[in-house]
PQR file with spaces between the fields and no chain letter, atoms N, CA, C, O and H, PARSE charges and radii, in Angstrom:
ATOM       1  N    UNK     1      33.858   -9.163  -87.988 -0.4000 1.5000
ATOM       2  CA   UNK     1      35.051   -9.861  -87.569 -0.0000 2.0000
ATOM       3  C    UNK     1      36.239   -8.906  -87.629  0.5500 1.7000
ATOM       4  O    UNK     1      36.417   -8.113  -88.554 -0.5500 1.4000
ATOM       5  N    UNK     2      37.177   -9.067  -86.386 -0.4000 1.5000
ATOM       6  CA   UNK     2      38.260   -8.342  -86.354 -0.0000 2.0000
ATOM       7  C    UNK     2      39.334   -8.438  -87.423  0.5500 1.7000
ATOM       8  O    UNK     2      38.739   -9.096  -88.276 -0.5500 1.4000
ATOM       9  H    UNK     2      37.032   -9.711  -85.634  0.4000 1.0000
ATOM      10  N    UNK     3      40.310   -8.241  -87.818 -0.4000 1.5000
ATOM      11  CA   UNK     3      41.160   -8.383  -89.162 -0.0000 2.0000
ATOM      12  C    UNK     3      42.440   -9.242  -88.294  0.5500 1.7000
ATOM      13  O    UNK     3      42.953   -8.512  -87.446 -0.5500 1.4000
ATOM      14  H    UNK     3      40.794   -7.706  -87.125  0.4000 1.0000
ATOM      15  N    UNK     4      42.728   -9.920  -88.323 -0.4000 1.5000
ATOM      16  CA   UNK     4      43.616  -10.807  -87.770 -0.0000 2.0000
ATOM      17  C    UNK     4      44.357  -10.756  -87.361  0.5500 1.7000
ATOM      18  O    UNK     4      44.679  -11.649  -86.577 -0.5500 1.4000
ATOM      19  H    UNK     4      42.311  -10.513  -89.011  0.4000 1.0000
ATOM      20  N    UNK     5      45.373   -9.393  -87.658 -0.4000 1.5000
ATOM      21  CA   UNK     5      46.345   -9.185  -86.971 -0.0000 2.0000
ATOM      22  C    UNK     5      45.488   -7.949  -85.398  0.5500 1.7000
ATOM      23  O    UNK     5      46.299   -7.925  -84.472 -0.5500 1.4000
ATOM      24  H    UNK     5      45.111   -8.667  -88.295  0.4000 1.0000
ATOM      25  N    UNK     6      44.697   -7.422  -85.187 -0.4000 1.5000
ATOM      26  CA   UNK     6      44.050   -7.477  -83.737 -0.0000 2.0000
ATOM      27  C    UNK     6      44.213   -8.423  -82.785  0.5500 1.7000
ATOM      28  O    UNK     6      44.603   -8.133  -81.654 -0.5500 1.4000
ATOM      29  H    UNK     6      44.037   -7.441  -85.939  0.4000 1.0000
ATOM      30  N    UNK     7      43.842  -10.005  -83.273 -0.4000 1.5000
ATOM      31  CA   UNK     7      43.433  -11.112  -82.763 -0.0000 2.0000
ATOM      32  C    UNK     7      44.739  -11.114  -81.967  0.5500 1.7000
ATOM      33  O    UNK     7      45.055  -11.141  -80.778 -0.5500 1.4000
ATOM      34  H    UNK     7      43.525  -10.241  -84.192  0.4000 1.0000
ATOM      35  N    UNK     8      45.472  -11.066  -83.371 -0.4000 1.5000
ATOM      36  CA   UNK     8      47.284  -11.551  -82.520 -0.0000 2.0000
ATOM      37  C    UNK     8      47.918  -10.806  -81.792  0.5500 1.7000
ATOM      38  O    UNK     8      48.848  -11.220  -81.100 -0.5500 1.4000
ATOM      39  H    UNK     8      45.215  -11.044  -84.337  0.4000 1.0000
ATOM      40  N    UNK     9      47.404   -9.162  -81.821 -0.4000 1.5000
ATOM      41  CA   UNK     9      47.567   -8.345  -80.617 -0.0000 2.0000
ATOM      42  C    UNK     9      47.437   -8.477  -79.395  0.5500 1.7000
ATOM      43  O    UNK     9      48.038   -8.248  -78.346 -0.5500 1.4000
ATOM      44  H    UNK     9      46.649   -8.825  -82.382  0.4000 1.0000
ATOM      45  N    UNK    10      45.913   -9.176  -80.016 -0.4000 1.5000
ATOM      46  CA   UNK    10      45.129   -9.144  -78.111 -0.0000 2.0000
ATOM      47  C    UNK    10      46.320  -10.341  -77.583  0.5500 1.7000
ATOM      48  O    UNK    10      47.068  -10.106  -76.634 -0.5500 1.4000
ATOM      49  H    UNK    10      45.425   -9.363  -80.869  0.4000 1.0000
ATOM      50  N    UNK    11      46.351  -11.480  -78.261 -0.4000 1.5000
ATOM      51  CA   UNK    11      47.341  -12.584  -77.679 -0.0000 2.0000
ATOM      52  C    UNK    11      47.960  -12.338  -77.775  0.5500 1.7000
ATOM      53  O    UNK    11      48.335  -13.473  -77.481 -0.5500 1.4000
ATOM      54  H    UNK    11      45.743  -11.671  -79.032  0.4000 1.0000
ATOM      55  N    UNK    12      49.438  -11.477  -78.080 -0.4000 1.5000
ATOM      56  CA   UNK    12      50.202  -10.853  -77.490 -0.0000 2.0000
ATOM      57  C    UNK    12      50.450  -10.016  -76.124  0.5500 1.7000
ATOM      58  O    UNK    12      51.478  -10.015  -75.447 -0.5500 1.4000
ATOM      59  H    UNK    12      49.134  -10.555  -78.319  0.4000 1.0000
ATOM      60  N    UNK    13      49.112   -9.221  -75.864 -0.4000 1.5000
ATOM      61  CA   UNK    13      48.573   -8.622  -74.487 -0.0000 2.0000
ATOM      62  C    UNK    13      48.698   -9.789  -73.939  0.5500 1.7000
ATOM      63  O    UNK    13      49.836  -10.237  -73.792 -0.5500 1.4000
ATOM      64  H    UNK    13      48.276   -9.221  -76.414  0.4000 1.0000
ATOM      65  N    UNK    14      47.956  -10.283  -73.661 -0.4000 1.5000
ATOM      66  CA   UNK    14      47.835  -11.602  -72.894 -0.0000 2.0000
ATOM      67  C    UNK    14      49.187  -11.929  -72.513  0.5500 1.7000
ATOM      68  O    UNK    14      49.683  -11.425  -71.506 -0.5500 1.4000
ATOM      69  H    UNK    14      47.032   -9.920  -73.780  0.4000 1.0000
ATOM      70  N    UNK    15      49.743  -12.643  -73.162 -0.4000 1.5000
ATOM      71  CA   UNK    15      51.036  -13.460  -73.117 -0.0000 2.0000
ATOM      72  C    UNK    15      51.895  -12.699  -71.975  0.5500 1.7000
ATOM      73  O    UNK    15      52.534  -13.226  -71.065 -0.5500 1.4000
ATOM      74  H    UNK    15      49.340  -13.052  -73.980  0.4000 1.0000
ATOM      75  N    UNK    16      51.695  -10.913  -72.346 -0.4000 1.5000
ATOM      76  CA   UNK    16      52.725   -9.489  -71.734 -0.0000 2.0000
ATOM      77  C    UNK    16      52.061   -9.839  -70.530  0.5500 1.7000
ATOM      78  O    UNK    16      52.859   -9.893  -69.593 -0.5500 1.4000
ATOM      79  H    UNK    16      51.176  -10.485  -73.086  0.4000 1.0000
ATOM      80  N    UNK    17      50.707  -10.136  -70.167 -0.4000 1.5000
ATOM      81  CA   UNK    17      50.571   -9.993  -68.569 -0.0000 2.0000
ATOM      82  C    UNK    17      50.264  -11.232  -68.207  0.5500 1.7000
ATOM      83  O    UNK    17      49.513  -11.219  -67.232 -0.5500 1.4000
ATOM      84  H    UNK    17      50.060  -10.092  -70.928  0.4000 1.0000
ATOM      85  N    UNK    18      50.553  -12.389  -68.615 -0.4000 1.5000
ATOM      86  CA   UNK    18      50.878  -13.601  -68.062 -0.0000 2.0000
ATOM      87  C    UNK    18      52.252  -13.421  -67.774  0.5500 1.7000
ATOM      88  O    UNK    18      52.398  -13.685  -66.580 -0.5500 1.4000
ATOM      89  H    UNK    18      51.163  -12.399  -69.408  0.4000 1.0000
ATOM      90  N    UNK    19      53.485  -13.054  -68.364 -0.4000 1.5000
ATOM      91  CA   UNK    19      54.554  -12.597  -67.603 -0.0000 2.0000
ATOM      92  C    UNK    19      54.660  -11.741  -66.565  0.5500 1.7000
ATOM      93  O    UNK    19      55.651  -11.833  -65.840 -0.5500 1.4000
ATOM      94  H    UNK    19      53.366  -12.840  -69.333  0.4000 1.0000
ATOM      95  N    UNK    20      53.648  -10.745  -66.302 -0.4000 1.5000
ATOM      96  CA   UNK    20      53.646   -9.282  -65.224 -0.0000 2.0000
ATOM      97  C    UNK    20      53.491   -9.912  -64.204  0.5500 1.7000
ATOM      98  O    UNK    20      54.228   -9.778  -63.228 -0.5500 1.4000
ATOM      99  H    UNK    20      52.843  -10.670  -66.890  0.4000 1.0000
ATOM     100  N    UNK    21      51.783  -11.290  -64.295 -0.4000 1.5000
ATOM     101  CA   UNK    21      51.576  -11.625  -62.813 -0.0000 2.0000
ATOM     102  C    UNK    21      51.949  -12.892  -61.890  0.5500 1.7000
ATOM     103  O    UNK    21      52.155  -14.067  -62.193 -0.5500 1.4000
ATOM     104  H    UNK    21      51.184  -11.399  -65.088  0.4000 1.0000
ATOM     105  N    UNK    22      51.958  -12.295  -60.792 -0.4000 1.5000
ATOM     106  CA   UNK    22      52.911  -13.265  -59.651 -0.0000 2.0000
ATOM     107  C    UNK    22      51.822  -14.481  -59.757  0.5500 1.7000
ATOM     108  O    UNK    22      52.325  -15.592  -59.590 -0.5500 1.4000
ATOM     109  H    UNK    22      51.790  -11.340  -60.547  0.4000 1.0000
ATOM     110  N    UNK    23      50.570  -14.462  -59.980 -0.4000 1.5000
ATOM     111  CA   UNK    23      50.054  -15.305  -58.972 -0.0000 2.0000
ATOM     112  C    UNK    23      50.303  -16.634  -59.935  0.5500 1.7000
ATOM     113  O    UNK    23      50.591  -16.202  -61.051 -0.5500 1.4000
ATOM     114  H    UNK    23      50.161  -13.560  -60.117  0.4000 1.0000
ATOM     115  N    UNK    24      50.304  -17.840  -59.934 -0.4000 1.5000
ATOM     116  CA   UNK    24      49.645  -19.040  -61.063 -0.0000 2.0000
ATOM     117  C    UNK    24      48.651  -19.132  -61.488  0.5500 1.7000
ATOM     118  O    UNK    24      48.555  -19.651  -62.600 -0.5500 1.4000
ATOM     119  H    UNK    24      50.070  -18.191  -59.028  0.4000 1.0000
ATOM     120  N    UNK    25      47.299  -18.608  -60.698 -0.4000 1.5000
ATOM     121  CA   UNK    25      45.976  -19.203  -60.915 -0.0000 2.0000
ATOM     122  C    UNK    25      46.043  -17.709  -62.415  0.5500 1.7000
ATOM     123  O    UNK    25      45.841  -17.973  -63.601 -0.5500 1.4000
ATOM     124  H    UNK    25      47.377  -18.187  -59.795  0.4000 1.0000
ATOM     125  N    UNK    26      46.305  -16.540  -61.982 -0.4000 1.5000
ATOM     126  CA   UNK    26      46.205  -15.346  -62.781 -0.0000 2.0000
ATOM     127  C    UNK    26      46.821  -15.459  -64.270  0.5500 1.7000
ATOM     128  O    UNK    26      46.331  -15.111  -65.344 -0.5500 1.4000
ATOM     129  H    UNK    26      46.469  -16.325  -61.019  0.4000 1.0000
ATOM     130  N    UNK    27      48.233  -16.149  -63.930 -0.4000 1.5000
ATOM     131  CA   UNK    27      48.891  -16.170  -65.319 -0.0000 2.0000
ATOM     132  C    UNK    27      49.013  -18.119  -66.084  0.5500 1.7000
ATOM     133  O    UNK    27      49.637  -18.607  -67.026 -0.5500 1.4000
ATOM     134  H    UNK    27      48.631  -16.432  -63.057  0.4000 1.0000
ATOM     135  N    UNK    28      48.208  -18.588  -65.214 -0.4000 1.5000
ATOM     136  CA   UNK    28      47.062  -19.415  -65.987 -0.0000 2.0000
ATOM     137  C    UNK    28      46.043  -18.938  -67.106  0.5500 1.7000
ATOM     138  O    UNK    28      45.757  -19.159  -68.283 -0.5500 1.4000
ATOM     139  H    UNK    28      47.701  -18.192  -64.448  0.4000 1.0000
ATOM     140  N    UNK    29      45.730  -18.278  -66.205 -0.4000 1.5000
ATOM     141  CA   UNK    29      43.950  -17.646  -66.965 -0.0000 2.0000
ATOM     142  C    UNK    29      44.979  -16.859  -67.789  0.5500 1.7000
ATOM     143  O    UNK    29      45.331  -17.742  -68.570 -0.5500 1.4000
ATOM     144  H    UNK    29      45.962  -18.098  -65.249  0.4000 1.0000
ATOM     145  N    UNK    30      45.613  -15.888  -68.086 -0.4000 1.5000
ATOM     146  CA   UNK    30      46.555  -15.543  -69.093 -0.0000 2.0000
ATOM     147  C    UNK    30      46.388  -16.323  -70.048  0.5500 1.7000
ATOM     148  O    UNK    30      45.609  -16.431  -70.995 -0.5500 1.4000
ATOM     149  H    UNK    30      45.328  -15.170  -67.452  0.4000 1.0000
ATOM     150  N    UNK    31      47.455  -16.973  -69.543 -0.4000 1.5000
ATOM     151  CA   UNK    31      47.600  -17.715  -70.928 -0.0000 2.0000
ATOM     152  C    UNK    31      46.502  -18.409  -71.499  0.5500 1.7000
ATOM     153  O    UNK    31      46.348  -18.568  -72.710 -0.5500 1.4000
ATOM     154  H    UNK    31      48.088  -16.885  -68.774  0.4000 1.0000
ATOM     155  N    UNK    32      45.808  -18.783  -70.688 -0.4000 1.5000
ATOM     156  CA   UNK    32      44.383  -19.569  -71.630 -0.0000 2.0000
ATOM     157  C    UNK    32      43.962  -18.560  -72.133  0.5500 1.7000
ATOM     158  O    UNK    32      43.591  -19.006  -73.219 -0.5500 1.4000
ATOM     159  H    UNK    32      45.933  -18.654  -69.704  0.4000 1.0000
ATOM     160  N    UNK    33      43.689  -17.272  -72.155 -0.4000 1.5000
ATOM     161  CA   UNK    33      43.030  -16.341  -72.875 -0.0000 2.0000
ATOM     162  C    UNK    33      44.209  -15.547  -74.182  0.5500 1.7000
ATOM     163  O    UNK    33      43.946  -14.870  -75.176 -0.5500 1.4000
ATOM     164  H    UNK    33      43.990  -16.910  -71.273  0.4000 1.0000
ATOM     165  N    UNK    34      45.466  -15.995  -73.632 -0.4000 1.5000
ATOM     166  CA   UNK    34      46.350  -15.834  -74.843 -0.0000 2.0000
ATOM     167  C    UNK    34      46.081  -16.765  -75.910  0.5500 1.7000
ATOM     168  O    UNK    34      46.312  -16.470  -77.083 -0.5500 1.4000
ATOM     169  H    UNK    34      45.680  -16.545  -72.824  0.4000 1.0000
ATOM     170  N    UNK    35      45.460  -18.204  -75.453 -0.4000 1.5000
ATOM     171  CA   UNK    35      45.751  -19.303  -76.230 -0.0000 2.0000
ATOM     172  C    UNK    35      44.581  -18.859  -77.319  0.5500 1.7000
ATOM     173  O    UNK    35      44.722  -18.812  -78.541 -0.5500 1.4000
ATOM     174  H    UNK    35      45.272  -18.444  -74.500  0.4000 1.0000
ATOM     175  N    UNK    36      43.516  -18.578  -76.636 -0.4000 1.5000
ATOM     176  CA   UNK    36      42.056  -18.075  -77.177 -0.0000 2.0000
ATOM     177  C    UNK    36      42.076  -17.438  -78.083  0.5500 1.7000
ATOM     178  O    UNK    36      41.546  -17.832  -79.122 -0.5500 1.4000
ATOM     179  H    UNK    36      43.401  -18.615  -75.643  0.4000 1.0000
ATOM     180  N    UNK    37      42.862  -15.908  -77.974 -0.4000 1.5000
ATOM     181  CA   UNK    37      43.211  -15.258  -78.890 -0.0000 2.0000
ATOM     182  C    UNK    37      43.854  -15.574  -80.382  0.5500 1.7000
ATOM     183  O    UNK    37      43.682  -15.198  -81.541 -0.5500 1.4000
ATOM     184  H    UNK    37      43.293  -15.587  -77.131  0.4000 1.0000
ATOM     185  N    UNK    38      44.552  -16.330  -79.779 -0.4000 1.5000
ATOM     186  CA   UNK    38      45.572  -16.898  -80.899 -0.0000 2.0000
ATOM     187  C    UNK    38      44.520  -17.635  -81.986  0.5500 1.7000
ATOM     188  O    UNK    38      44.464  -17.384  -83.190 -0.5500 1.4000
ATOM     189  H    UNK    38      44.692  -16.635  -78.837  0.4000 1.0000
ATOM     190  N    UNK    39      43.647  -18.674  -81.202 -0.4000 1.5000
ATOM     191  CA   UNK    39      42.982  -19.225  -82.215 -0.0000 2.0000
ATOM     192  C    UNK    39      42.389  -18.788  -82.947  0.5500 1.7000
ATOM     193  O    UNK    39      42.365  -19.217  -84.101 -0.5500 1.4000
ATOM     194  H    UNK    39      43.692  -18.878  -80.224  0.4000 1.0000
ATOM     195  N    UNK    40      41.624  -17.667  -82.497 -0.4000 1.5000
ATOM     196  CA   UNK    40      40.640  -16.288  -83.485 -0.0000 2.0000
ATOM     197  C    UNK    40      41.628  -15.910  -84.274  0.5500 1.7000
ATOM     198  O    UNK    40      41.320  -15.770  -85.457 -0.5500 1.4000
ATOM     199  H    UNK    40      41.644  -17.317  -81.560  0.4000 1.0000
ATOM     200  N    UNK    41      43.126  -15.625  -83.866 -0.4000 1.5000
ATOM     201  CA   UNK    41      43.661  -15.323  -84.960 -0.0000 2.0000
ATOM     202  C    UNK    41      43.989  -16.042  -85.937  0.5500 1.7000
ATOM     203  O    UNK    41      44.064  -15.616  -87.089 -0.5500 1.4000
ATOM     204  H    UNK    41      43.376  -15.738  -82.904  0.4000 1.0000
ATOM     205  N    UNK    42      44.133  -16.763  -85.724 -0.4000 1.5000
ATOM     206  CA   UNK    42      44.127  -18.538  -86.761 -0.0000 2.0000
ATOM     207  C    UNK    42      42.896  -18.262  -87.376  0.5500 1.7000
ATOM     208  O    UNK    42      43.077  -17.223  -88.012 -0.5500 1.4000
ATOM     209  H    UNK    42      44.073  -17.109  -84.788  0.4000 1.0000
ATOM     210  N    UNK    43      41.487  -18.727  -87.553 -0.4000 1.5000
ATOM     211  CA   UNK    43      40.528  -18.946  -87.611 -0.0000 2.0000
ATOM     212  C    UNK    43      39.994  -17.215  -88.697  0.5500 1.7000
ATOM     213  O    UNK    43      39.443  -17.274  -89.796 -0.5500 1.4000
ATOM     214  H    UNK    43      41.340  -19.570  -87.037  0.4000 1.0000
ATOM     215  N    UNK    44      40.278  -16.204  -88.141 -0.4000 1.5000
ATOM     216  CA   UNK    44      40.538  -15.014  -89.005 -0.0000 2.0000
ATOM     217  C    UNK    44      40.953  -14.957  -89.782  0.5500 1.7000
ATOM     218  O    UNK    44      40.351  -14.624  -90.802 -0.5500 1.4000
ATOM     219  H    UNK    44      40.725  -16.156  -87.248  0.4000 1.0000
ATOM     220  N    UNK    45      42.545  -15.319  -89.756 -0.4000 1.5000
ATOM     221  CA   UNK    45      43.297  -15.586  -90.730 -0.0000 2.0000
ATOM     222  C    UNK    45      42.596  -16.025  -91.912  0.5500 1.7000
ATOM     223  O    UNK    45      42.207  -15.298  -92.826 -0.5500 1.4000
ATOM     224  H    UNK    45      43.035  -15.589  -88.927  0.4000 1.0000
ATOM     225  N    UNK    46      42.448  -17.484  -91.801 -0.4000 1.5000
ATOM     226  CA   UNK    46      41.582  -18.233  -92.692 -0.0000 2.0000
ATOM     227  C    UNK    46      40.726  -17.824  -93.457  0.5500 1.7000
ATOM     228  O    UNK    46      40.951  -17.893  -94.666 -0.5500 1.4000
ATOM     229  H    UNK    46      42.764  -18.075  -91.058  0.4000 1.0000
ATOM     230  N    UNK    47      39.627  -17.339  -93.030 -0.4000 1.5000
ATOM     231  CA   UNK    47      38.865  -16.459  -93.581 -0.0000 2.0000
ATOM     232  C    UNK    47      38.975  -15.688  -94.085  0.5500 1.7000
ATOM     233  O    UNK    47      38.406  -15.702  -95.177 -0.5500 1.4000
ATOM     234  H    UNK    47      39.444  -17.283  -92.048  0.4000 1.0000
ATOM     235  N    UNK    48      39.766  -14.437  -93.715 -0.4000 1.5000
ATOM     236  CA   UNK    48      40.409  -13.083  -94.505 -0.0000 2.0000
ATOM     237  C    UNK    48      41.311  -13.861  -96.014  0.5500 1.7000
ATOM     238  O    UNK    48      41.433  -13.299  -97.101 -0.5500 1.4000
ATOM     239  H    UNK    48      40.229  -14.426  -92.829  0.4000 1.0000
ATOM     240  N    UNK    49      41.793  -15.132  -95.692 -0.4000 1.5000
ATOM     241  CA   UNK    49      42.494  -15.167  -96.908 -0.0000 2.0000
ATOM     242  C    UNK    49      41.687  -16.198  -98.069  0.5500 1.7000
ATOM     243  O    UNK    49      42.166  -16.350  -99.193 -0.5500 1.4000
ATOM     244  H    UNK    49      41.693  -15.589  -94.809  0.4000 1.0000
ATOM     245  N    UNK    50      40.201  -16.983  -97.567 -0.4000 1.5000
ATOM     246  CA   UNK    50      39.255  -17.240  -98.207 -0.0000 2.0000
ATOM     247  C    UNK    50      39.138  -15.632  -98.396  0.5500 1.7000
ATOM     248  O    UNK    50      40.133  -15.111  -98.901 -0.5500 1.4000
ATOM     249  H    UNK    50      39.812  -16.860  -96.654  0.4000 1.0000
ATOM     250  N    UNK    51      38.485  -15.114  -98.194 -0.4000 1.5000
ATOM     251  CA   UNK    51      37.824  -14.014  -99.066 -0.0000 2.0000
ATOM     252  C    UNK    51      38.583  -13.170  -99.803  0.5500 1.7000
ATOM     253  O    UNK    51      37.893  -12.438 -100.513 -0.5500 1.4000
ATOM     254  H    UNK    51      37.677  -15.537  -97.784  0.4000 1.0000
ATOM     255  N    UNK    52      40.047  -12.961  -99.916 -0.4000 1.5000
ATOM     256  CA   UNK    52      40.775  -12.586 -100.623 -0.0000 2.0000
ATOM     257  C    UNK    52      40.531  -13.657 -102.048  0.5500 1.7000
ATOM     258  O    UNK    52      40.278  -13.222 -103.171 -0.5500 1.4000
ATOM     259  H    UNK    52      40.607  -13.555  -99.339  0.4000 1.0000
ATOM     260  N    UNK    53      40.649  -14.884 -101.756 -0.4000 1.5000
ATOM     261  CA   UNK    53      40.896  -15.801 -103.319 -0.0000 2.0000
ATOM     262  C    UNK    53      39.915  -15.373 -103.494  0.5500 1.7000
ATOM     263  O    UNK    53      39.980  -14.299 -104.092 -0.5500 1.4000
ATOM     264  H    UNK    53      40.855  -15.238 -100.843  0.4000 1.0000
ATOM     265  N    UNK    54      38.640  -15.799 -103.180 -0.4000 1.5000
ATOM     266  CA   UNK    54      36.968  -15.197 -103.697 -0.0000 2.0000
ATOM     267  C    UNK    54      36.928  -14.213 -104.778  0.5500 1.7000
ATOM     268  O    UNK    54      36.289  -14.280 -105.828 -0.5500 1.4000
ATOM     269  H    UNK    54      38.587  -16.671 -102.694  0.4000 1.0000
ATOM     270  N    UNK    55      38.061  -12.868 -104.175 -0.4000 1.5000
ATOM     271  CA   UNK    55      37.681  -11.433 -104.410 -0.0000 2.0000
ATOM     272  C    UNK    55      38.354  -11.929 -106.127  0.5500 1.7000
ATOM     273  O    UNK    55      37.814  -11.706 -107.210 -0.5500 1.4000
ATOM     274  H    UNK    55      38.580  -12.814 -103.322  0.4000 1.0000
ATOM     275  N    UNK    56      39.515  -12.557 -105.898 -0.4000 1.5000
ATOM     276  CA   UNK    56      40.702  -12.740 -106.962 -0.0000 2.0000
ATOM     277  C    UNK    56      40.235  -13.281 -108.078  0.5500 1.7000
ATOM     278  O    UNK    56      40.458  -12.887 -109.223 -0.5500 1.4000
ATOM     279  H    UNK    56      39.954  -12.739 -105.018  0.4000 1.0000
ATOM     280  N    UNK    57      39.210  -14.708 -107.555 -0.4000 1.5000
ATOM     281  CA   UNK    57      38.630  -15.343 -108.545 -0.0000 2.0000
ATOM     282  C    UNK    57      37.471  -14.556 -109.505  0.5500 1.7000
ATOM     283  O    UNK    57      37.412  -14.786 -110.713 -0.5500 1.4000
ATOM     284  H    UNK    57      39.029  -15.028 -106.625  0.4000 1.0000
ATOM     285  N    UNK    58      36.400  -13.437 -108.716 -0.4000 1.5000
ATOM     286  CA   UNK    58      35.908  -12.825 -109.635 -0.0000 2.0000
ATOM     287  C    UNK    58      36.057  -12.117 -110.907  0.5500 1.7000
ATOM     288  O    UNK    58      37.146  -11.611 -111.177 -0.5500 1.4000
ATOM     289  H    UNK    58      36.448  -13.250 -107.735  0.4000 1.0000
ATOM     290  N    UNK    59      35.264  -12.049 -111.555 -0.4000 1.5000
ATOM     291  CA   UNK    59      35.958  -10.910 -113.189 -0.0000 2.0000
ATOM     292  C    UNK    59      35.703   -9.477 -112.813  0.5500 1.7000
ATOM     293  O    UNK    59      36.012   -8.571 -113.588 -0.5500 1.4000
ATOM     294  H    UNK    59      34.379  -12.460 -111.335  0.4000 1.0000
């Protein structure tokens, strides 16, 4: 798994060329693949900071 702040890169990319393109159908699909991103980064998130307490809780 990517480390979360990637995730929010890639949806950041996204978002940058849903603004670049003219067409609708193009910066549609943008943004749905910005939205995508975002959620992996959500969903990463989560996880990376489960396994941080994990690490914390051990002796």
């Amino acid at each position: 798994m990517k480390h979360p702040e990637e995730y929010a890169k890639s949806a950041e990319e996204s978002l940058q060329q849903a603004k670049d393109h003219s067409t609708e159908e193009t910066r549609e699909a943008r943004l749905t693949e910005a939205a995508v991103w975002a959620q992996l980064a959500q969903a990463a998130a989560t996880v990376y900071a489960a396994d941080q307490q994990r690490a914390s809780e051990r002796p």
